[in-house]
C-alpha positions as CSV (number, residue, x, y, z in Angstrom):
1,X,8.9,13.7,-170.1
2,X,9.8,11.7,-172.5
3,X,13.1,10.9,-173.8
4,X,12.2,12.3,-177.2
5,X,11.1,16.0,-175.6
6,X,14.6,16.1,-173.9
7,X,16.2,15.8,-177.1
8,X,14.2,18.3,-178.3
9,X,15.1,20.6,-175.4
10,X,18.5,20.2,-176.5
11,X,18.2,21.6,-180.0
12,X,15.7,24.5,-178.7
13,X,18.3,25.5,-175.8
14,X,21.5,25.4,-178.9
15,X,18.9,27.5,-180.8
16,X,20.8,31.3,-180.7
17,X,19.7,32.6,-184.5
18,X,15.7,32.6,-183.5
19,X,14.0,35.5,-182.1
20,X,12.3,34.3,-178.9
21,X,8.4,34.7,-179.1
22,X,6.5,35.0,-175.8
23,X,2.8,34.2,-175.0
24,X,0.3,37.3,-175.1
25,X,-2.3,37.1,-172.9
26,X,-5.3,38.5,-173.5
27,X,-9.5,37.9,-171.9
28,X,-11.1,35.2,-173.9
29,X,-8.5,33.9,-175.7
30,X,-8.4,30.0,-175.8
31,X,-5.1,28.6,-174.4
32,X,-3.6,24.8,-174.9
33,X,-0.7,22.9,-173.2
34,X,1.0,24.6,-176.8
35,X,1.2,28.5,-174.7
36,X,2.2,26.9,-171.5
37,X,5.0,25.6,-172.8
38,X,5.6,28.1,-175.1
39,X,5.7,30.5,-171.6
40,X,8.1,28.5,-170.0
41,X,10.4,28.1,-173.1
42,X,10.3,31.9,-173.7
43,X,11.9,32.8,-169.7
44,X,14.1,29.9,-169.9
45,X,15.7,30.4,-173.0
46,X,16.2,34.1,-172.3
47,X,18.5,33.2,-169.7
48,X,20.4,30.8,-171.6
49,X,21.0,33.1,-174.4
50,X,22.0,35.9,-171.2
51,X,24.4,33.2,-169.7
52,X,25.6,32.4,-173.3
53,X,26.8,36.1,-174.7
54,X,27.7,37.7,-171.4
55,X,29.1,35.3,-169.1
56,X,30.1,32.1,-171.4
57,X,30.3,29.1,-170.1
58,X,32.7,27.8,-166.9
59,X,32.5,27.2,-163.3
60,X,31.8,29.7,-160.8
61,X,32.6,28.1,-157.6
62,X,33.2,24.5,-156.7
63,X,32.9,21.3,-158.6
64,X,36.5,20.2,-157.7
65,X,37.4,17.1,-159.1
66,X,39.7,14.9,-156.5
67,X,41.3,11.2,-156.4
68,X,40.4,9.2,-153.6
69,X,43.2,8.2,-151.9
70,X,44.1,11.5,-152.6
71,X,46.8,11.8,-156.0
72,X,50.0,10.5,-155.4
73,X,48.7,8.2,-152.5
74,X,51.3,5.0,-152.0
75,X,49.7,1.7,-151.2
76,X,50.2,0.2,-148.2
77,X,51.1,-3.1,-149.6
78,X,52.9,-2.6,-152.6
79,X,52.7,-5.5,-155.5
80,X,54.9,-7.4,-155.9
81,X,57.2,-6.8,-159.1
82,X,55.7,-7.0,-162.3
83,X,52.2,-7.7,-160.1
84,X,49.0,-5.6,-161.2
85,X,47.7,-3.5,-157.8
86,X,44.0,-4.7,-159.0
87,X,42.7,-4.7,-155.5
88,X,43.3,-1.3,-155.0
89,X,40.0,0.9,-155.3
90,X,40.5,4.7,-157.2
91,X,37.5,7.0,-157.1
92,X,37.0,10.1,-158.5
93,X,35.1,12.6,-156.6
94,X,33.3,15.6,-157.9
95,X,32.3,18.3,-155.3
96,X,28.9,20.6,-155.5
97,X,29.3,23.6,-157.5
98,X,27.6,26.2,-159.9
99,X,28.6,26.8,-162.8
100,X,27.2,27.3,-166.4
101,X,27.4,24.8,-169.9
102,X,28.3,25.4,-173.3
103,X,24.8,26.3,-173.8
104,X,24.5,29.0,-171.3
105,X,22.7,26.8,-169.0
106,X,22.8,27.3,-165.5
107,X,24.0,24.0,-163.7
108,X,23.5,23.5,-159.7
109,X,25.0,20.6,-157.7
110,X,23.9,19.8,-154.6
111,X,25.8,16.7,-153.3
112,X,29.2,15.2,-154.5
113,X,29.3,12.2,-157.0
114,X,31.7,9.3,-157.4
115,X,32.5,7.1,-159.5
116,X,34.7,3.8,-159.2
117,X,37.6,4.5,-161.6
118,X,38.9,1.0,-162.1
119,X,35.1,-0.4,-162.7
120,X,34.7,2.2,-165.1
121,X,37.5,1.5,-167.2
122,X,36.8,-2.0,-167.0
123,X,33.5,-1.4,-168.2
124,X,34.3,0.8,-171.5
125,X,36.8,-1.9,-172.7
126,X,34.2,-4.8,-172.4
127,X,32.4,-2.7,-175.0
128,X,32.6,-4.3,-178.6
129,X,34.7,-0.8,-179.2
130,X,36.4,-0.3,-175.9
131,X,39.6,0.2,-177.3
132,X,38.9,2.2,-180.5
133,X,36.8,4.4,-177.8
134,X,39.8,4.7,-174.8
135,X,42.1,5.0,-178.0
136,X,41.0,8.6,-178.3
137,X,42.5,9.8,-175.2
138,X,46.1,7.8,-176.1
139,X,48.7,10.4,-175.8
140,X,51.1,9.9,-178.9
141,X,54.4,9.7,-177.5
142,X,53.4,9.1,-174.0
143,X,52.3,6.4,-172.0
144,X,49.1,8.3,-170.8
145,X,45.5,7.8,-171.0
146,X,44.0,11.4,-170.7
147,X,40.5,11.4,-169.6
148,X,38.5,14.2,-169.7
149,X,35.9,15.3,-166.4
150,X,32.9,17.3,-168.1
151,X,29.4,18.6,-166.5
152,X,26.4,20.2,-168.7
153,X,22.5,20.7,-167.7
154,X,20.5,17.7,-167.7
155,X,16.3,17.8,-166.9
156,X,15.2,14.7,-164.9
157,X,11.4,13.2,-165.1
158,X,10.0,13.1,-161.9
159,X,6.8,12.9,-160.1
160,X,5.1,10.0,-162.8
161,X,1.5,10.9,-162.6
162,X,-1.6,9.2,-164.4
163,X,-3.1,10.5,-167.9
164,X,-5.6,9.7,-169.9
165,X,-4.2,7.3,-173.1
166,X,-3.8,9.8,-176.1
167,X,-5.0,6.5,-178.2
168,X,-7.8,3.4,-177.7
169,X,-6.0,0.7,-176.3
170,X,-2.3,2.7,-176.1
171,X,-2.1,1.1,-172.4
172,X,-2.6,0.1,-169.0
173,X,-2.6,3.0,-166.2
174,X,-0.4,5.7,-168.6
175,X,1.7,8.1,-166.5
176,X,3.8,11.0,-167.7
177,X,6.3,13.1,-165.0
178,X,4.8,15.8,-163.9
179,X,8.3,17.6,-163.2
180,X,11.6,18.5,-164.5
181,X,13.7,18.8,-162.4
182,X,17.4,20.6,-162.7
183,X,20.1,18.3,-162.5
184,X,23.7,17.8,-163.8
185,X,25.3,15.3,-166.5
186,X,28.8,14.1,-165.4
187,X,30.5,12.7,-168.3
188,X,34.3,11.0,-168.5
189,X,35.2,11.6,-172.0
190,X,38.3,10.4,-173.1
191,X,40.0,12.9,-175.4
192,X,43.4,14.8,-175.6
193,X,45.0,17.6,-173.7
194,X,42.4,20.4,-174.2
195,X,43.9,23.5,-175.5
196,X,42.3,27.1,-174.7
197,X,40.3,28.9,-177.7
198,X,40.2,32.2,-178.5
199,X,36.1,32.4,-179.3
200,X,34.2,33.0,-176.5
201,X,31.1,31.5,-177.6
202,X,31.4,28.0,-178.3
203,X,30.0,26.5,-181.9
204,X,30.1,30.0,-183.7
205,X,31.7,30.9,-186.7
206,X,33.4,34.4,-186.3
207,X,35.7,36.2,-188.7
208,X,39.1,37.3,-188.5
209,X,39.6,41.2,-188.3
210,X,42.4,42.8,-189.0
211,X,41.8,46.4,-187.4
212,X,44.6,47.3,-189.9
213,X,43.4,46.9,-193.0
214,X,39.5,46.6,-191.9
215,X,38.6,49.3,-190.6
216,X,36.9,52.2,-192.3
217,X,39.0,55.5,-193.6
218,X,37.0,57.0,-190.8
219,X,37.3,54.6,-187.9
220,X,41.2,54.7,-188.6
221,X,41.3,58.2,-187.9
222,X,39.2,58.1,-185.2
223,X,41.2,55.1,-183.6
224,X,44.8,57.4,-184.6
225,X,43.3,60.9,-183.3
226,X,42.5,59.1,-179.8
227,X,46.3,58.1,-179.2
228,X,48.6,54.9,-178.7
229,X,47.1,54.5,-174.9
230,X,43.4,53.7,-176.0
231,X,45.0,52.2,-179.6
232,X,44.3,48.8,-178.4
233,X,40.8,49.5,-176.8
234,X,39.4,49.8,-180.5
235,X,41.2,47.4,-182.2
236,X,39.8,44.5,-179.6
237,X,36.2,46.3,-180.1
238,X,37.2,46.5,-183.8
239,X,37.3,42.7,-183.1
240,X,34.1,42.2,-182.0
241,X,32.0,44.3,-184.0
242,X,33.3,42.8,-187.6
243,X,33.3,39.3,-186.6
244,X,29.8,38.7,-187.3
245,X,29.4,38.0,-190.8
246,X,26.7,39.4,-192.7
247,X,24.4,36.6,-192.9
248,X,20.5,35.8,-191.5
249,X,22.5,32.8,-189.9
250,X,25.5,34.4,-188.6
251,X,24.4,33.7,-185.0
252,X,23.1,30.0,-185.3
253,X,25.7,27.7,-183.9
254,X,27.7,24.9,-185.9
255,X,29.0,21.6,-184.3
256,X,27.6,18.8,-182.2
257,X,25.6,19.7,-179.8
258,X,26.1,17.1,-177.1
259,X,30.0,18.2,-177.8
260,X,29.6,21.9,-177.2
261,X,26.9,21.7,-174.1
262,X,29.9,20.0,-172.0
263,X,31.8,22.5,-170.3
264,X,35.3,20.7,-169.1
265,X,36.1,20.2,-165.1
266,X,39.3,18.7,-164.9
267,X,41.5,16.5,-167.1
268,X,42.3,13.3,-165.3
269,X,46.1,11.2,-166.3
270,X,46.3,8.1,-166.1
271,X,49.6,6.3,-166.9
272,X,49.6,2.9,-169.1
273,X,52.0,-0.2,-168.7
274,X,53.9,-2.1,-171.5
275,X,50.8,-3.4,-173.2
276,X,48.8,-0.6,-173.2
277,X,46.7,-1.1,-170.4
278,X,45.4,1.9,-167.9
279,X,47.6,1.3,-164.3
280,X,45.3,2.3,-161.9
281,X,48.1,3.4,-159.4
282,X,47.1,6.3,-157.3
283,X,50.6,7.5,-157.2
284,X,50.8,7.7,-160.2
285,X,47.2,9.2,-161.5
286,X,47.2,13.3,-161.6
287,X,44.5,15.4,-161.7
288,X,43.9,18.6,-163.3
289,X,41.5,21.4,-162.0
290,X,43.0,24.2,-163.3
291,X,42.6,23.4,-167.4
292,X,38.8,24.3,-166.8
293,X,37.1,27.5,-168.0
294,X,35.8,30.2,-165.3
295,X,33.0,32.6,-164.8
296,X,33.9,35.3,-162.9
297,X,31.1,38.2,-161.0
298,X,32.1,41.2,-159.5
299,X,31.4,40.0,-156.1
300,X,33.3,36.9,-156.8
301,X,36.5,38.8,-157.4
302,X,35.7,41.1,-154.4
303,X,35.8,38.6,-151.9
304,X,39.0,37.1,-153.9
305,X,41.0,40.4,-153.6
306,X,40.7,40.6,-150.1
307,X,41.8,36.8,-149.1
308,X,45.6,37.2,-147.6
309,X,48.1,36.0,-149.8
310,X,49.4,32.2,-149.4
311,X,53.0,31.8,-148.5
């Protein structure tokens, strides 16, 4: 799979306005690598959109992210003063989990992942535009670098096979994966304290409703006759059913897509000293799990409402 088709995978799964076509198969007719695609786009996408509209995207169990030494860790030989601690090794840990993307995308993680937080810092400001990059997650007013911990779906190539050159001469021995395999993108972005939204579904345009003023003569009676107690039942689905605008396009989503496909883990602090320079001091680096957006089952919240109370 090339790295053109998983771009193209990425504007087909943000595609929510399209109807979704499926093969029909019927004796005798000719069918192309076109319809087996075509097959698998049809069941994988119809998940998506599922995952999308009625679950939205968040984790459903796991994919804590930790410090390691744990956050607020003192080291056992402190610098001395005015020293930098740069022998002291920070790594952020991200457990398995399941959870699902901006996308709708169902994302599986098997094993935990690390990365070196001090190399990685080091790394984005040896970049011609380290700093303009590292300068988007400078809190004004505070000495903080705030990184953002993001997962979304990636497809990995795997199993390279032999094909037969599509053109004379195109190569030696050409091989395409024969697999794509389900994987997860972990991505530190930095970027400012993230705030909650009130739309549900990430990238679309909905309109305000006023169930005041909005609703029809007859749906205000309706809504009045049925009495204060289910009042605000119909104005939230008063919400909901006049947000769509009436367009052929109401439904197709606007933004990046690489930006809407991440679906946020933790949010990651870490302070800055008197030039402006990240401190890797596990004392003083925090970590956030709890900024994160969930996706909750009714068997989920079961099993929570009969764990005992923590003192």
């Amino acid at each position: 799979m090339s790295q053109f088709t998983l771009e193209e995978h990425l504007q087909q799964d943000a595609d929510f306005h399209t109807p979704l076509e499926r093969v029909n198969f019927e004796a005798g007719m000719l069918l192309g690598i076109d319809a087996t695609r075509a097959e698998q786009a049809y069941h994988r996408l119809r998940i998506n959109r599922h995952n999308y509209w009625f679950h939205g995207a968040g984790t459903l169990v796991g994919f804590a992210v930790k410090l390691d030494p744990p956050e607020g860790t003192e080291p056992e030989e402190p610098p001395e003063p005015g020293e930098e601690p740069d022998n002291i090794s920070v790594r952020l840990i991200v457990t398995p989990g399941i959870g699902i993307d901006g996308l709708g995308r169902e994302v599986m993680s098997f094993e935990p992942y690390c990365v070196n937080l001090r190399d990685w810092l080091t790394a984005q400001l040896e970049q011609p535009d380290g700093n303009q990059l590292l300068s988007d997650g400078f809190i004004e007013g505070d000495t903080v670098l705030s990184l953002l911990i993001t997962m979304r779906y990636h497809a990995c190539a795997t199993g390279l096979q032999p094909v037969l050159a599509r053109k004379i001469n195109a190569g030696t021995d050409p091989v395409q994966p024969s697999r794509a395999r389900d994987s997860v993108l972990l991505e530190i972005i930095p970027g400012p304290t993230p705030t909650a939204t009130e739309n549900p579904w990430r990238g679309l345009n909905l309109e305000t409703v006023d169930p005041e003023t909005d609703l029809t003569p007859t749906e205000t009676a309706f809504k009045e006759a049925a009495g204060e107690a289910e009042e605000k039942f119909y104005d939230d689905k008063s919400r909901l059913i006049y947000a769509v605008p009436a367009s052929n396009r109401a439904l197709e989503i606007d933004g990046d897509i690489e930006d809407l496909s991440r679906t946020l883990l933790a949010q990651v602090r870490v302070p800055l000293t008197a030039d402006l320079q990240p401190d890797i001091d596990p004392a003083r680096i925090t970590v956030n799990n709890l900024v994160r957006p969930f996706v909750s089952t009714a068997n989920q919240l079961a099993w929570l409402s009969r764990q005992e109370p923590t003192s």
